[in-house]
N, C-alpha and C positions, 0 to 999 in steps of 0.2 A: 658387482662382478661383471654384468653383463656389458653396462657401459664402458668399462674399462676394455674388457675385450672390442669393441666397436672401435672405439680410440686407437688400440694397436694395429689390428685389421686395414685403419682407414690409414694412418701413419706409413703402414708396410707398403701400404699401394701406391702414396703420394711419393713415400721416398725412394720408392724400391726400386721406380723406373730412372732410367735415366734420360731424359729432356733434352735436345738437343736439336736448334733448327736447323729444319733442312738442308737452305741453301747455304748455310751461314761458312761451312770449312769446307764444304764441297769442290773436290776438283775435277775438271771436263776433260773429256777424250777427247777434246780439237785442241789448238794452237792458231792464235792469229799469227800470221810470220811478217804480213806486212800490213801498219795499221798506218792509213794515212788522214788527213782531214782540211777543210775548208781554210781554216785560220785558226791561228795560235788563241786561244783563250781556256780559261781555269777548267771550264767544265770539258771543254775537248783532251785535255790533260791527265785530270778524275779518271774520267772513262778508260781514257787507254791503260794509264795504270793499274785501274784493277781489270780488265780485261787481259793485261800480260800476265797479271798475279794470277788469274782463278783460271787462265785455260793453259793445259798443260798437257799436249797427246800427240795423238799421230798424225793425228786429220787436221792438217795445211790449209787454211783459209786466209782471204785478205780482207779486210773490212774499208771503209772509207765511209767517216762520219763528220756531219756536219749539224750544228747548232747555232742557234740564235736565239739570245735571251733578251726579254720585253721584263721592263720595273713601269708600272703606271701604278700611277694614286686613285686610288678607288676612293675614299670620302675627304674631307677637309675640314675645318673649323670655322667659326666665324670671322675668324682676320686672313684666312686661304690659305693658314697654316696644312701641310698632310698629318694626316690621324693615321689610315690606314692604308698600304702598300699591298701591289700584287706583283710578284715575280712570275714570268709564265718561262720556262722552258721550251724552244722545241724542237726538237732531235729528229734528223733524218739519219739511217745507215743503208748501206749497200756492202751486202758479203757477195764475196767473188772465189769460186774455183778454178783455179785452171783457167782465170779470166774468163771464166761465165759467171754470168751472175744468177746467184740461186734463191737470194733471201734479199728482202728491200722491205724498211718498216719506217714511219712515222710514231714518234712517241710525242707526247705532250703531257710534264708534269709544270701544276705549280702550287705556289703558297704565297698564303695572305698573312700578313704581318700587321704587329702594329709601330707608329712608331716612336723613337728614342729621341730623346733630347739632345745628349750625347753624339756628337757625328762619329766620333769613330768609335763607338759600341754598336751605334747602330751599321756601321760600314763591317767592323767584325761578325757580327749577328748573318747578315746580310751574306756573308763569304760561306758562314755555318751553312746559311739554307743552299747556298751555291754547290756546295760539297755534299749535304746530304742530299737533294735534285739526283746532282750526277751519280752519285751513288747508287738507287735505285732505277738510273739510265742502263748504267753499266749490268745490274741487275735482271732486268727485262731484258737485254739484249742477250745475254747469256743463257735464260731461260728458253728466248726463243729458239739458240742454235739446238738446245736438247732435241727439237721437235724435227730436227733435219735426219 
């Protein structure tokens, strides 16, 4: 009887809560109204898109972001075939009020891969880590505006 009681106890407490990440449906009290950037590319794209999606307020900010992404082969084979790949990301932004600028950051994410036979699995694979990068770009820049 006793362990059965422990069972529902620990049940009631695992289910009872409801889990739910933080930043994941979170919407912000600013608005970027002008998001501008260096050059067209995927991850400058990512960003501004979910940066339209998750700010949503009163408070008027402009951003201006710029990226540059580095693919180097970290090891080889015996014939100098690539084994393993590094994608490095790196993200500069600048938020502007009222054309002052108030917030300026450097990010730097990246991921090591392995690789595919397949060129274009490995090219799709490749676009995934590109998408989930900017994803967590867009993430940390968002995080930091809370801090303003």
């Amino acid at each position: 009887m006793n362990k059965i009681l422990k069972i529902l106890l620990f049940s009631f407490f695992v289910f009872g809560c409801s889990y739910e990440p933080i930043f994941s449906k979170k919407k912000y009290d600013f608005q970027f109204t002008n998001i501008s950037y260096n050059e067209e590319s995927i991850i400058n794209e990512i960003v501004k898109k979910n940066l339209i999606e998750k700010s949503k307020g009163y408070n008027q900010y402009e951003i201006f972001l710029a990226s540059e992404m580095e693919k180097e082969i970290i090891s080889k084979n015996e014939k100098g075939d690539p084994i393993i790949f590094n994608m490095k990301i790196k993200f500069n932004y600048i938020v502007k009020k009222d054309g002052i600028k108030i917030l300026s950051d450097k990010i730097i994410k990246e991921s090591t891969y392995d690789n595919i036979n397949d060129k274009f699995e490995l090219l799709k694979y490749e676009e995934n880590i590109q998408k989930t990068l900017s994803e967590n770009i867009s993430s940390e820049i968002l995080i930091s505006m809370t801090s303003i």
